[in-house]
Backbone atoms as SQL, in Angstrom:
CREATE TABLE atoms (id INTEGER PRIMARY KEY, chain TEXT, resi INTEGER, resn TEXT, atom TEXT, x REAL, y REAL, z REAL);
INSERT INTO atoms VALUES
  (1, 'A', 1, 'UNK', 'N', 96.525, 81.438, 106.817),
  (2, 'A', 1, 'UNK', 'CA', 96.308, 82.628, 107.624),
  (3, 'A', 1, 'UNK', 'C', 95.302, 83.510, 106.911),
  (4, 'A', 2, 'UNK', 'N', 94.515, 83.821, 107.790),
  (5, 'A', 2, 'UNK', 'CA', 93.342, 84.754, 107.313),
  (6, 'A', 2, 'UNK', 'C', 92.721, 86.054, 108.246),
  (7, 'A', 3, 'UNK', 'N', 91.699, 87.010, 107.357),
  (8, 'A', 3, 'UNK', 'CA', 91.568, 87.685, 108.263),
  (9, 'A', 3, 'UNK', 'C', 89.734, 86.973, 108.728),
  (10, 'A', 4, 'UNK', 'N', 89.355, 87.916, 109.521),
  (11, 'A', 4, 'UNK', 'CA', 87.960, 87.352, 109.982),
  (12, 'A', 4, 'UNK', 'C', 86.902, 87.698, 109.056),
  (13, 'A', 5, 'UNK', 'N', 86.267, 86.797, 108.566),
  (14, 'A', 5, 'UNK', 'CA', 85.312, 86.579, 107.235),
  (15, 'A', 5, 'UNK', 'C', 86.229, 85.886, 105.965),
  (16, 'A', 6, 'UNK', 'N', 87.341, 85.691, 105.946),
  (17, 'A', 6, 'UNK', 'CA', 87.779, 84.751, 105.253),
  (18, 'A', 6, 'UNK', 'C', 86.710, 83.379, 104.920),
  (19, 'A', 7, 'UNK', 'N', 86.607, 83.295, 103.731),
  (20, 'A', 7, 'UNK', 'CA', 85.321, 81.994, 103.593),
  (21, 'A', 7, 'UNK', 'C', 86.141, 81.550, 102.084),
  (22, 'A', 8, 'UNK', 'N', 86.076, 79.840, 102.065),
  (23, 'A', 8, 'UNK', 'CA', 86.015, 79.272, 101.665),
  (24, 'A', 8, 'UNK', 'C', 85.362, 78.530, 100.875),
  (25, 'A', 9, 'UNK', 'N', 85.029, 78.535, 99.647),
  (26, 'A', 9, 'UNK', 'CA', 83.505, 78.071, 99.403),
  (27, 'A', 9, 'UNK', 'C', 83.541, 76.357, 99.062),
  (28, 'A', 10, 'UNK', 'N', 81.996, 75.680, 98.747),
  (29, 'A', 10, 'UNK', 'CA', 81.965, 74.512, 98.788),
  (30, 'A', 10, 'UNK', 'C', 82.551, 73.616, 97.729),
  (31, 'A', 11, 'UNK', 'N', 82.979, 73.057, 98.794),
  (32, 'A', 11, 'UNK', 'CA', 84.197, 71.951, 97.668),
  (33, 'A', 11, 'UNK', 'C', 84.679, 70.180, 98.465),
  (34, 'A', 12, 'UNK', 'N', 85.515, 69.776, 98.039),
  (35, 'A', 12, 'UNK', 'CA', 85.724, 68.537, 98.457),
  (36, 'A', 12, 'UNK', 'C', 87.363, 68.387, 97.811),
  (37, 'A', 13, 'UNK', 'N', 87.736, 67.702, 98.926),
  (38, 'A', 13, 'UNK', 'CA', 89.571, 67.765, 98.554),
  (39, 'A', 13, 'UNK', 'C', 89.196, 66.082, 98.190),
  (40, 'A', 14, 'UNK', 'N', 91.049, 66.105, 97.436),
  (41, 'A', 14, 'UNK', 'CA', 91.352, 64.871, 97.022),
  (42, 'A', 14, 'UNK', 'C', 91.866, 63.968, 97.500),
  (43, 'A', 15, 'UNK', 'N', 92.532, 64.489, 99.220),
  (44, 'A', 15, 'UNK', 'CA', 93.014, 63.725, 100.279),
  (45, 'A', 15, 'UNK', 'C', 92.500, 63.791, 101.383),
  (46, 'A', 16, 'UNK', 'N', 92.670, 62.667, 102.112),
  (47, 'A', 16, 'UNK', 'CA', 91.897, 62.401, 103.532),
  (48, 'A', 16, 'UNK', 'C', 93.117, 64.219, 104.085),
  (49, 'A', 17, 'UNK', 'N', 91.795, 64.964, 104.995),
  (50, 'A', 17, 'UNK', 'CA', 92.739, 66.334, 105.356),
  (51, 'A', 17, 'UNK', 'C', 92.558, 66.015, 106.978),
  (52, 'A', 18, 'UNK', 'N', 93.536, 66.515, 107.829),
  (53, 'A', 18, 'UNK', 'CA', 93.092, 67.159, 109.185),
  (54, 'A', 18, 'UNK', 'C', 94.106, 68.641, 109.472),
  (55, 'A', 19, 'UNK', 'N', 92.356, 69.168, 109.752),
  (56, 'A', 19, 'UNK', 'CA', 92.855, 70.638, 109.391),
  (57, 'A', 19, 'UNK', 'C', 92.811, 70.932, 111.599),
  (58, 'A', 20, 'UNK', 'N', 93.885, 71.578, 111.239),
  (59, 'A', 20, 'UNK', 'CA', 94.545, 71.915, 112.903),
  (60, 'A', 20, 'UNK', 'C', 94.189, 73.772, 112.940),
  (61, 'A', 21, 'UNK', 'N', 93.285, 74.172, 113.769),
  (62, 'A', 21, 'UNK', 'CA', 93.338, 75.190, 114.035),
  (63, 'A', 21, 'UNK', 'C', 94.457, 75.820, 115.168),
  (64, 'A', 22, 'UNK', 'N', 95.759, 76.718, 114.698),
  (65, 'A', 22, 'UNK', 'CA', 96.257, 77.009, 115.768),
  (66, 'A', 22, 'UNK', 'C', 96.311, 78.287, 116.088),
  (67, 'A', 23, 'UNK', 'N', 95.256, 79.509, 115.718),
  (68, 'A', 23, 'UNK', 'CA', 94.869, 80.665, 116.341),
  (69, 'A', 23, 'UNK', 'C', 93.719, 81.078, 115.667),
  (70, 'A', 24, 'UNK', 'N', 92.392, 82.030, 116.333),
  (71, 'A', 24, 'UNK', 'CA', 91.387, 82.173, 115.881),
  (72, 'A', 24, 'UNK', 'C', 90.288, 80.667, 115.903),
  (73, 'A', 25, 'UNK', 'N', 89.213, 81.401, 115.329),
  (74, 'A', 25, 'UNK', 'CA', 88.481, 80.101, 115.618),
  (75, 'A', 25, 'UNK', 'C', 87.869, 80.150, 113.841),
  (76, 'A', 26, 'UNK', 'N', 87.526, 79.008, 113.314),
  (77, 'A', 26, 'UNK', 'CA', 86.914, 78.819, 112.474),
  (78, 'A', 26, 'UNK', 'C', 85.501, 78.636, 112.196),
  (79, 'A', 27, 'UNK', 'N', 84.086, 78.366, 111.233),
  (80, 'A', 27, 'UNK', 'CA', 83.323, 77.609, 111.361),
  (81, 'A', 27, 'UNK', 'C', 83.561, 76.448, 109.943),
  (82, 'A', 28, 'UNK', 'N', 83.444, 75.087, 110.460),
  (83, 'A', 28, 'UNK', 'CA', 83.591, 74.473, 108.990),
  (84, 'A', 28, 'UNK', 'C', 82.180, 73.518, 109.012),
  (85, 'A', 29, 'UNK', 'N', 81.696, 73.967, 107.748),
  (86, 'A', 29, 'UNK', 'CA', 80.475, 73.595, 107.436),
  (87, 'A', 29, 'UNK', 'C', 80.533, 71.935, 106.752),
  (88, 'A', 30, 'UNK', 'N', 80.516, 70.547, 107.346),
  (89, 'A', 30, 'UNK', 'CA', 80.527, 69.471, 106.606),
  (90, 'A', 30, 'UNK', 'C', 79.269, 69.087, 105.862),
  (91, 'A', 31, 'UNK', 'N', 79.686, 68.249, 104.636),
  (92, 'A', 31, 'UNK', 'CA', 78.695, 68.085, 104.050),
  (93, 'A', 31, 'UNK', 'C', 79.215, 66.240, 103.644),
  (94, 'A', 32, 'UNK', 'N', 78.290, 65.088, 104.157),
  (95, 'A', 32, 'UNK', 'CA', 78.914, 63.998, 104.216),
  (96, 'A', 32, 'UNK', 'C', 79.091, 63.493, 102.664),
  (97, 'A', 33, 'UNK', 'N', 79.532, 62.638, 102.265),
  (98, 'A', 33, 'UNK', 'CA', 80.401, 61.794, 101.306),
  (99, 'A', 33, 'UNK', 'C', 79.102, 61.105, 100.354),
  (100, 'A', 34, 'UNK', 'N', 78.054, 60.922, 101.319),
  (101, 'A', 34, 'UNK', 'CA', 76.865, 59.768, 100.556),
  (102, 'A', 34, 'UNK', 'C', 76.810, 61.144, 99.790),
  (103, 'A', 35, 'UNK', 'N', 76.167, 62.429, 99.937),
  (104, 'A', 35, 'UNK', 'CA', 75.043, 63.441, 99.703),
  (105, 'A', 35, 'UNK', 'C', 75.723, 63.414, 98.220),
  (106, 'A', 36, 'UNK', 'N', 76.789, 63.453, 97.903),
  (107, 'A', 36, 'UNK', 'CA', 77.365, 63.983, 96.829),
  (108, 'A', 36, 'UNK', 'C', 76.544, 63.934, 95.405),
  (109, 'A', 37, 'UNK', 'N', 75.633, 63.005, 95.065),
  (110, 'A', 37, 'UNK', 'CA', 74.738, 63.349, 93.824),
  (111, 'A', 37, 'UNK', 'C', 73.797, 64.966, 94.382),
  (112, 'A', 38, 'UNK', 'N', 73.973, 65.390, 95.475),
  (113, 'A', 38, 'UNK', 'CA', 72.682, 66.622, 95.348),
  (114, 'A', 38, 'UNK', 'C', 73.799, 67.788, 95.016),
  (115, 'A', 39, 'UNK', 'N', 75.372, 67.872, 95.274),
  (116, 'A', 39, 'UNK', 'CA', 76.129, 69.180, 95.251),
  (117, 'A', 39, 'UNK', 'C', 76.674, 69.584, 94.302),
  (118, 'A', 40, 'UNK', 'N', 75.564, 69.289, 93.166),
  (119, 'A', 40, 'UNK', 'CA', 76.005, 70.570, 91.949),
  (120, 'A', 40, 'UNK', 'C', 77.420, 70.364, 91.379),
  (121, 'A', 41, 'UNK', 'N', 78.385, 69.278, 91.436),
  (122, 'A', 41, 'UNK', 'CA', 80.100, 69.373, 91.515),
  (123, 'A', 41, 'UNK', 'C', 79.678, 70.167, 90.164),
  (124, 'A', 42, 'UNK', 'N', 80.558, 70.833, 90.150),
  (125, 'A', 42, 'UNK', 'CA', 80.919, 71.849, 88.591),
  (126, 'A', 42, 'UNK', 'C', 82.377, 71.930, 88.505),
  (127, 'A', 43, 'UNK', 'N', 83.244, 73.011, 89.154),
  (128, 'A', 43, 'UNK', 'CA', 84.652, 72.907, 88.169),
  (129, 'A', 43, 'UNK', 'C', 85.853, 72.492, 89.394),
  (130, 'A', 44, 'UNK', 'N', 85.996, 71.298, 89.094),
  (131, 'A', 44, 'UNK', 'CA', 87.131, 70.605, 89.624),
  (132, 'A', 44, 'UNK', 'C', 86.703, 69.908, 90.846),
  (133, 'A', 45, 'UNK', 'N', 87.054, 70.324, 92.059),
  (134, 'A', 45, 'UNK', 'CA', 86.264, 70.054, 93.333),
  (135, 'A', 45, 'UNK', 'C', 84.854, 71.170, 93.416),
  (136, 'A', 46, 'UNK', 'N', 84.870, 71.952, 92.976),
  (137, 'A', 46, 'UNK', 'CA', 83.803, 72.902, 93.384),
  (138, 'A', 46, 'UNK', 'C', 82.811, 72.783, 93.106),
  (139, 'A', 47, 'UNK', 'N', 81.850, 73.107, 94.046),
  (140, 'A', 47, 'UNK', 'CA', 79.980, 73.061, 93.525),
  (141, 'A', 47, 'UNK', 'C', 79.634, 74.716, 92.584),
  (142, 'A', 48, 'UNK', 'N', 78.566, 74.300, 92.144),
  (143, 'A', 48, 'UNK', 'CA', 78.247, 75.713, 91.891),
  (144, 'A', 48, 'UNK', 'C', 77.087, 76.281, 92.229),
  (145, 'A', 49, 'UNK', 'N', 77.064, 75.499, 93.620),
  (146, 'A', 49, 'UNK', 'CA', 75.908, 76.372, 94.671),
  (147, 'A', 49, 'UNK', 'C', 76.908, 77.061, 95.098),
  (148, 'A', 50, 'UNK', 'N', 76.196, 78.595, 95.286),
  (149, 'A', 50, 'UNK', 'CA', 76.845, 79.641, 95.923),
  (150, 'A', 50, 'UNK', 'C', 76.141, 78.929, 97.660),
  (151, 'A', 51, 'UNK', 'N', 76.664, 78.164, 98.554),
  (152, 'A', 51, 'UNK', 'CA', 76.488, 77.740, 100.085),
  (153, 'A', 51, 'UNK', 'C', 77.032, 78.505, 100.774),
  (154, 'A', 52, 'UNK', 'N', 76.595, 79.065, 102.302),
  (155, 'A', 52, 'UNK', 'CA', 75.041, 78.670, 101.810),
  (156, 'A', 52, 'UNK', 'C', 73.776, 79.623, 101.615),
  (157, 'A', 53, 'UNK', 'N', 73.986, 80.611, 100.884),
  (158, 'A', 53, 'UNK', 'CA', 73.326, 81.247, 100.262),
  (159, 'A', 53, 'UNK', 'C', 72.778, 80.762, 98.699),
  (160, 'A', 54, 'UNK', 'N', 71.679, 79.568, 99.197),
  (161, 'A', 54, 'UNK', 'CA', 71.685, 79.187, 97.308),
  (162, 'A', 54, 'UNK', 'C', 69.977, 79.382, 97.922),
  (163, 'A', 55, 'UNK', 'N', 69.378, 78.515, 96.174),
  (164, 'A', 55, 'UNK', 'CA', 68.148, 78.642, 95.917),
  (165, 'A', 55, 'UNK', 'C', 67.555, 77.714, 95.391),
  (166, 'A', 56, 'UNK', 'N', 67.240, 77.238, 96.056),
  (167, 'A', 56, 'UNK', 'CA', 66.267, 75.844, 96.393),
  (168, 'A', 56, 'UNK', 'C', 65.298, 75.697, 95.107),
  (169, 'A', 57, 'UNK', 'N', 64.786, 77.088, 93.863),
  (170, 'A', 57, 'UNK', 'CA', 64.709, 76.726, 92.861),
  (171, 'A', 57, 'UNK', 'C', 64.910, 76.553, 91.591),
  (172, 'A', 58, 'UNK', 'N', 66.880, 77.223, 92.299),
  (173, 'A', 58, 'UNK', 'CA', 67.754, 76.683, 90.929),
  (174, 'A', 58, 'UNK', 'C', 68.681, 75.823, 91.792),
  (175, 'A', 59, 'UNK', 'N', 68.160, 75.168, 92.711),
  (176, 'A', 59, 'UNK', 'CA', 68.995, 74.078, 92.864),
  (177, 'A', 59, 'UNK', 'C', 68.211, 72.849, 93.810),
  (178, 'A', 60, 'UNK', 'N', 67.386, 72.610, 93.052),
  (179, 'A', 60, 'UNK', 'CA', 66.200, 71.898, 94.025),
  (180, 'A', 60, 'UNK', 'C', 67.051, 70.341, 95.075),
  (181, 'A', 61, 'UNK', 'N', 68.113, 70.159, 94.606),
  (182, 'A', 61, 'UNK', 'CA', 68.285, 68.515, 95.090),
  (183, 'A', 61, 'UNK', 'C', 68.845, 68.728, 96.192),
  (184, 'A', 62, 'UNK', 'N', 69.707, 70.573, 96.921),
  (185, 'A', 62, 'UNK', 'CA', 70.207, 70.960, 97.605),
  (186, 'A', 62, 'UNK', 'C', 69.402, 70.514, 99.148),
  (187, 'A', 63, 'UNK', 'N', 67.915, 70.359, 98.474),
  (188, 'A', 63, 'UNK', 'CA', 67.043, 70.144, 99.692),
  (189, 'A', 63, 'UNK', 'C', 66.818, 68.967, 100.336),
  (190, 'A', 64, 'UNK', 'N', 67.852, 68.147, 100.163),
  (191, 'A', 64, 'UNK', 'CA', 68.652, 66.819, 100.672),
  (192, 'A', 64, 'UNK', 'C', 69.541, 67.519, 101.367),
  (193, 'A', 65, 'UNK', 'N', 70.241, 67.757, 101.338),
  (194, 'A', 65, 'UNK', 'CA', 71.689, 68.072, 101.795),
  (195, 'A', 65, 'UNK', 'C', 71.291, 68.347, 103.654),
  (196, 'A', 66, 'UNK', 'N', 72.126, 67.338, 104.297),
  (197, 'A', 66, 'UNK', 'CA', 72.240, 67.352, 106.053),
  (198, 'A', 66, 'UNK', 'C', 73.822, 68.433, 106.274),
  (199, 'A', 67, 'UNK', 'N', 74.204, 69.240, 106.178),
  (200, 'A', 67, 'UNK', 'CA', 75.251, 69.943, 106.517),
  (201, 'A', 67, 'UNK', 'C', 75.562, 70.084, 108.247),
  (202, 'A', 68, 'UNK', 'N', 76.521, 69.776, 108.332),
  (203, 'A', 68, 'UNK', 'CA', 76.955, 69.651, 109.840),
  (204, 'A', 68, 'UNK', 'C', 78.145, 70.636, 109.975),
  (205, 'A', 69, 'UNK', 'N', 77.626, 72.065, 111.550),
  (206, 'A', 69, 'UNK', 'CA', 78.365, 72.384, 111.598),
  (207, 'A', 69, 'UNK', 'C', 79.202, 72.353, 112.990),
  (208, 'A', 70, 'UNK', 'N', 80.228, 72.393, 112.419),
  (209, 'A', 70, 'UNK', 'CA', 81.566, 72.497, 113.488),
  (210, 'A', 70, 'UNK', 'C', 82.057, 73.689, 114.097),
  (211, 'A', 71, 'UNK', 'N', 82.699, 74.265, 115.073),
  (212, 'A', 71, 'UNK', 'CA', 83.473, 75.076, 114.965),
  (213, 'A', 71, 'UNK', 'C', 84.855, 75.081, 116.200),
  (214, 'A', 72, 'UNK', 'N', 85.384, 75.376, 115.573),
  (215, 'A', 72, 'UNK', 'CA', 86.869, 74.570, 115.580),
  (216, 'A', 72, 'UNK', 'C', 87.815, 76.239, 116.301),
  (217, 'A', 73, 'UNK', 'N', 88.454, 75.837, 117.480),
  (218, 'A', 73, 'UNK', 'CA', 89.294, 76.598, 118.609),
  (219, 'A', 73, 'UNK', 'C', 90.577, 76.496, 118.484),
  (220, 'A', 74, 'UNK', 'N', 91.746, 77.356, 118.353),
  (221, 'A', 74, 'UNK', 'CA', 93.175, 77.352, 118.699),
  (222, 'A', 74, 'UNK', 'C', 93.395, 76.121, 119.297),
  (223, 'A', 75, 'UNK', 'N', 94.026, 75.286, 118.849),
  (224, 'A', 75, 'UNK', 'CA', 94.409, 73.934, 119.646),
  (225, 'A', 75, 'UNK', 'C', 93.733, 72.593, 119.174),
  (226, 'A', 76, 'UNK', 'N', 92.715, 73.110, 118.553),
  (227, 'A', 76, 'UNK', 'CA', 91.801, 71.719, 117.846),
  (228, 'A', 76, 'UNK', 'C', 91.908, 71.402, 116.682),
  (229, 'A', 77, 'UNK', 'N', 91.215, 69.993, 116.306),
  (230, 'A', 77, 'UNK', 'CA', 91.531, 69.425, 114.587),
  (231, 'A', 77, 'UNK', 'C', 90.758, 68.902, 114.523),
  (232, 'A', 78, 'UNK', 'N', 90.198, 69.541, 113.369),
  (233, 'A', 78, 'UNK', 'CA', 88.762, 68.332, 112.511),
  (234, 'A', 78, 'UNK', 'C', 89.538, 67.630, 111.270),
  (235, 'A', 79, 'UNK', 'N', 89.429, 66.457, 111.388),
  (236, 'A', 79, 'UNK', 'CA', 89.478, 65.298, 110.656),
  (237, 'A', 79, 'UNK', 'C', 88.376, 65.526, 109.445),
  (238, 'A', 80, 'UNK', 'N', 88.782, 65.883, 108.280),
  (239, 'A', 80, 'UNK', 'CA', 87.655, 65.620, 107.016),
  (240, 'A', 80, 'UNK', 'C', 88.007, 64.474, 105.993),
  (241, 'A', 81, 'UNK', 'N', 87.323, 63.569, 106.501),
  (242, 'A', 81, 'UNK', 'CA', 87.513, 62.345, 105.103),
  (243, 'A', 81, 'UNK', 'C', 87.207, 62.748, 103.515),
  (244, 'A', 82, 'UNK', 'N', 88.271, 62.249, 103.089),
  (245, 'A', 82, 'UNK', 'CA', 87.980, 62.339, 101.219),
  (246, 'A', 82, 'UNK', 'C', 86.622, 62.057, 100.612),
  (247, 'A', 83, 'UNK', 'N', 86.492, 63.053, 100.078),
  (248, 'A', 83, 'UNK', 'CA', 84.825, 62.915, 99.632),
  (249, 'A', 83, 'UNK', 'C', 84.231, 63.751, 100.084),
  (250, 'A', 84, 'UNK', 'N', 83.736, 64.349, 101.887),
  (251, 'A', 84, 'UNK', 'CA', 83.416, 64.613, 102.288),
  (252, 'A', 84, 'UNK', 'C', 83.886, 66.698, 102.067),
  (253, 'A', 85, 'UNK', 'N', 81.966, 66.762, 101.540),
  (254, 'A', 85, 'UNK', 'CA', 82.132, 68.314, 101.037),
  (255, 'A', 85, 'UNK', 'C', 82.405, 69.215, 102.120),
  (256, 'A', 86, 'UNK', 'N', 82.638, 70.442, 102.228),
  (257, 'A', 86, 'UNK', 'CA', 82.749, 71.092, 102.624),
  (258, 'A', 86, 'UNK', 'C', 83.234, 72.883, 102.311),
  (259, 'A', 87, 'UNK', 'N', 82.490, 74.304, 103.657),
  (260, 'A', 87, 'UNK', 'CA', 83.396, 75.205, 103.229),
  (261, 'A', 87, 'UNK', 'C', 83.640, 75.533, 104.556),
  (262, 'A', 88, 'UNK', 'N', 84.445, 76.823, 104.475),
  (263, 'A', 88, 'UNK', 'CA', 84.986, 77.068, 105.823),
  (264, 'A', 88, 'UNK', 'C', 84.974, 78.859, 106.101),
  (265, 'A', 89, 'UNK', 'N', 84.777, 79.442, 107.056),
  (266, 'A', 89, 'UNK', 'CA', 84.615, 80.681, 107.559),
  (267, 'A', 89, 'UNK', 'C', 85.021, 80.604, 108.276),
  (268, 'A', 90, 'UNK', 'N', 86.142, 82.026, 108.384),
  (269, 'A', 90, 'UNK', 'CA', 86.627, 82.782, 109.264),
  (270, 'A', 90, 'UNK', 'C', 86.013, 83.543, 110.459),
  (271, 'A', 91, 'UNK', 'N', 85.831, 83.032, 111.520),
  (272, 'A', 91, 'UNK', 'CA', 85.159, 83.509, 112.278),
  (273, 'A', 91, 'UNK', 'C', 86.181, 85.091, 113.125),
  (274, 'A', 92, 'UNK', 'N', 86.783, 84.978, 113.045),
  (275, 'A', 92, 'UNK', 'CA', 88.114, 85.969, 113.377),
  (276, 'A', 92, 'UNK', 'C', 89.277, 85.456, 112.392),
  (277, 'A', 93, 'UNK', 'N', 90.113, 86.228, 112.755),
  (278, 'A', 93, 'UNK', 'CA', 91.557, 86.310, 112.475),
  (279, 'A', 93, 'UNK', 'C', 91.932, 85.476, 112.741),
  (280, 'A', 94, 'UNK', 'N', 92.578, 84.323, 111.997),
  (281, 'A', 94, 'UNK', 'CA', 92.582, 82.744, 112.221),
  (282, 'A', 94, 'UNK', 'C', 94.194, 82.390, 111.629),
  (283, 'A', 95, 'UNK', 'N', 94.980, 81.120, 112.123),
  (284, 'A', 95, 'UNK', 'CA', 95.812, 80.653, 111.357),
  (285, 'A', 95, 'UNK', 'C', 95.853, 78.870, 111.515),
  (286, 'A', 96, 'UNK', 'N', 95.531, 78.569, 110.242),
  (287, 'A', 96, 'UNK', 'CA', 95.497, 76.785, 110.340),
  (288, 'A', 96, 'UNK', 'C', 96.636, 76.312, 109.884),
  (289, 'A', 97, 'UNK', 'N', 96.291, 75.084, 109.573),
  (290, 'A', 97, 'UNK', 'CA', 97.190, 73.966, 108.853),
  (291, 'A', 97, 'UNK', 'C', 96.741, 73.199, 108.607),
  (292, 'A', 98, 'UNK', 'N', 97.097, 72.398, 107.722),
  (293, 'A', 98, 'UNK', 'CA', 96.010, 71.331, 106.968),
  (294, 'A', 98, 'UNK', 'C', 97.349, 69.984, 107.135),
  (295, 'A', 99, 'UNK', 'N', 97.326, 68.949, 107.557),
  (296, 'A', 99, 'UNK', 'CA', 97.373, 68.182, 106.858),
  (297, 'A', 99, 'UNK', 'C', 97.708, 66.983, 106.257),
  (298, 'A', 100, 'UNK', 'N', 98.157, 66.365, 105.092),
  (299, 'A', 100, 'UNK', 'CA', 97.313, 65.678, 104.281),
  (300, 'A', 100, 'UNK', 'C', 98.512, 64.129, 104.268),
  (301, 'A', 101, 'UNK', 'N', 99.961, 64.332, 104.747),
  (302, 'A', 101, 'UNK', 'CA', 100.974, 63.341, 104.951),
  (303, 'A', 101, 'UNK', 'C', 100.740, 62.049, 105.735),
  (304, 'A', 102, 'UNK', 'N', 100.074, 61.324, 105.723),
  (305, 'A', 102, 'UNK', 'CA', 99.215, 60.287, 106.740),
  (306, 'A', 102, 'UNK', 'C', 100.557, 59.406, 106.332),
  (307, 'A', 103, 'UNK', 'N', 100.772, 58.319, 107.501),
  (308, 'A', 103, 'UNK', 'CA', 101.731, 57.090, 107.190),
  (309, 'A', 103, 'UNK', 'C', 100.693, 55.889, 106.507),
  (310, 'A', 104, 'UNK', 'N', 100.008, 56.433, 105.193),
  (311, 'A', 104, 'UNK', 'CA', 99.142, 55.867, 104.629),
  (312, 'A', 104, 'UNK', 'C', 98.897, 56.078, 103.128),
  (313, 'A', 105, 'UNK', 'N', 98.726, 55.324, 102.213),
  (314, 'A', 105, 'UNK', 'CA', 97.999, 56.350, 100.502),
  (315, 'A', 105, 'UNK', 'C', 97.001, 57.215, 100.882),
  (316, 'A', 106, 'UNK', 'N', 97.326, 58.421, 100.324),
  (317, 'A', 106, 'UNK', 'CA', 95.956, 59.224, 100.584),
  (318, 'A', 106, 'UNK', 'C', 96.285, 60.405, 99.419),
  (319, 'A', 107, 'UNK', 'N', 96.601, 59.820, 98.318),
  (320, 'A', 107, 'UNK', 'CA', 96.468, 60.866, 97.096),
  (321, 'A', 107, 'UNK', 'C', 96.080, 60.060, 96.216),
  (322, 'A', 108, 'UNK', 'N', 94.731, 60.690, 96.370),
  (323, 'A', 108, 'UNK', 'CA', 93.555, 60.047, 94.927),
  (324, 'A', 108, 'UNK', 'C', 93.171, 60.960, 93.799),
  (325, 'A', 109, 'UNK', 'N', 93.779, 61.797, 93.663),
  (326, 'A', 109, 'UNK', 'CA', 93.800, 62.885, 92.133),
  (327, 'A', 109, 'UNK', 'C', 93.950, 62.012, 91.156),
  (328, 'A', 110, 'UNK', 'N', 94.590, 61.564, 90.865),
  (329, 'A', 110, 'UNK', 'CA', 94.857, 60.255, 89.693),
  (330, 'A', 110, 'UNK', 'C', 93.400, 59.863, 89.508),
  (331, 'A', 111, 'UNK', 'N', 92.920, 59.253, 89.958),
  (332, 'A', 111, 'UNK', 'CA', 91.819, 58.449, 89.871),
  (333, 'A', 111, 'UNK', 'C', 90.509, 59.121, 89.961),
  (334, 'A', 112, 'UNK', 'N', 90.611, 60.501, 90.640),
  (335, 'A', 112, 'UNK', 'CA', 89.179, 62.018, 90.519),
  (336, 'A', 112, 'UNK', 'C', 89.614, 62.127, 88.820),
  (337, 'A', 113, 'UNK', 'N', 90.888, 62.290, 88.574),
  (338, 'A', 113, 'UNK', 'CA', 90.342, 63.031, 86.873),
  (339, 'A', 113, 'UNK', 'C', 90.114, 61.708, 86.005),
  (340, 'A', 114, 'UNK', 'N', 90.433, 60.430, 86.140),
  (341, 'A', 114, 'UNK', 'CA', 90.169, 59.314, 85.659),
  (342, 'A', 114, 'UNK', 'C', 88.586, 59.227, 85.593),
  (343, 'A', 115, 'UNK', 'N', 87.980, 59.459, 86.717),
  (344, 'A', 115, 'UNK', 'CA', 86.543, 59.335, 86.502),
  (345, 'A', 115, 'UNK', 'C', 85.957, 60.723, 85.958),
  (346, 'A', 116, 'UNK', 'N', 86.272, 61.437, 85.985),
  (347, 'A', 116, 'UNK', 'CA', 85.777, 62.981, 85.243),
  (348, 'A', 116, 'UNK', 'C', 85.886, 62.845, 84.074),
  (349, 'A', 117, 'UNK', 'N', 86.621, 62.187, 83.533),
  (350, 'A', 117, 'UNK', 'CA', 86.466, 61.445, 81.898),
  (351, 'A', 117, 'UNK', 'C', 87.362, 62.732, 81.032);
């Protein structure tokens, strides 16, 4: 639950998510799964491009990046696959849900800090 301008900044979860908007509307900014050598990862999931307000010449590889946006209504669900970056804005006064219980494996944290060394 948020108020309107609630923002999220750019990051990437560790489980396949589907995030259910059920009041307010959102915008969620995707950023696909290949791009991931241009997004800066810095601390944990997070980039440390300020997105998308960055600067193309302290962050030149950003100028790859295809960002796709969505925006998501009381009643709808975007599906975000693991990997796949993303942030999210409050377009109003919003309340979601995320989520992440699939009748499937879909917790790969183990294996994100395994490769983070």
């Amino acid at each position: 639950m948020g108020p309107k301008g609630t923002f999220t900044p750019l990051h990437h979860d560790l489980t396949n998510n589907m995030l259910v908007q059920v009041y307010g509307t959102k915008k969620v900014t995707l950023i696909p799964a290949w791009q991931v050598p241009w997004l800066y990862n810095d601390l944990h999931v997070y980039s440390e491009v300020d997105f998308p307000n960055f600067d193309l010449k302290e962050h030149p590889l950003m100028q790859h990046v295809t960002p796709v946006e969505v925006t998501i209504k009381a009643g709808e669900a975007l599906f975000i696959p693991i990997g796949w970056w993303h942030c999210v804005n409050g377009l109003e006064k919003s309340i979601s849900i995320s989520f992440t219980n699939f009748n499937a494996p879909n917790n790969y944290s183990a294996s994100f800090m395994e490769a983070q060394g």
